[in-house]
N, C-alpha and C positions, 0 to 999 in steps of 0.2 A: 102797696109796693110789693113786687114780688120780691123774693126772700131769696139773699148774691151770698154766694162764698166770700169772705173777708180774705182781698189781698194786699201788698203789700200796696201798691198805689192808692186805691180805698185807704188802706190806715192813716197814707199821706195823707188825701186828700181830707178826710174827717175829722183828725187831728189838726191841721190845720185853717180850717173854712167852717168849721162846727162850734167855736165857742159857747155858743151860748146852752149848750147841752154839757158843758164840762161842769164841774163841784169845783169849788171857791178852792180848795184842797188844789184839784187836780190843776188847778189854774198856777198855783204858788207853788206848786211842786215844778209845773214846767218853767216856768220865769227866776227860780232861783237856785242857786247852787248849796247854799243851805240844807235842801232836803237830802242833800247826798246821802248821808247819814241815818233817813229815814227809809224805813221800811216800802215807802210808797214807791222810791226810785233805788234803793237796795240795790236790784239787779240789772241798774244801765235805764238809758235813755230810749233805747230803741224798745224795751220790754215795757217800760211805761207808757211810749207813747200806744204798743199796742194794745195796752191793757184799758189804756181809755178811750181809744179809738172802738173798742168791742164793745167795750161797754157800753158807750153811747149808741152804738150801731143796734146793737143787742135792745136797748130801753125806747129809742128815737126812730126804727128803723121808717117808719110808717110817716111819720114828722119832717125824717130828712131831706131838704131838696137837691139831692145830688142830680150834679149835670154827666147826665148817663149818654154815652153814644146811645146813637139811635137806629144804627145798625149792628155791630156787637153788644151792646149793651153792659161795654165797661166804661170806667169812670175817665173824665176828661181831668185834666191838669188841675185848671181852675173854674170857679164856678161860671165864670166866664166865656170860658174856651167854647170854640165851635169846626175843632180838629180833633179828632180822636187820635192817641199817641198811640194806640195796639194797631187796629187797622186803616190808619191814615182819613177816614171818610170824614170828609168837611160840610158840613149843616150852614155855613156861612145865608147863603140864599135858598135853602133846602124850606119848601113848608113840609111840616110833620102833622102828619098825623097822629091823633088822640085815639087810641082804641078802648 
């Protein structure tokens, strides 16, 4: 996979649609208010979640199946999606090609 600047929509999407790439940690840090306290979400919610969203991206990036427009070549919503929300280009009935 070639190698994307980390943006905000990526942090979304990887944070949310990546599980299986997060530490049992990062998983209890996001599901409870307990960790407030800890060091791991210290600094907010939004800094954790990009903290594990790079990280994963950073260790996984090759692994990840992210649903990439296939015209921009930014990320869609869900990994399901087949509308790109930067430049509208719909894949719905599109064949792609594999290069």
């Amino acid at each position: 996979m070639t190698s994307i600047t980390i943006y905000p929509e990526l942090i979304d999407y990887i944070y949310q649609f990546c599980d299986e790439f997060k530490t049992d940690d990062e998983k209890l840090a996001g599901k409870t208010i307990l960790y407030k306290s800890q060091n791991m979400i210290a600094d907010g919610y939004d800094s954790f979640k990009k903290r594990v969203a790079g990280r994963i991206y950073s260790q996984f990036k090759n692994e990840l199946d992210l649903n990439l427009c296939p015209r921009c070549n930014k990320i869609a919503r869900t990994p399901k999606a087949k509308q790109c929300r930067f430049c509208f280009y719909a894949w719905h009935n599109s064949i792609i090609e594999v290069r």
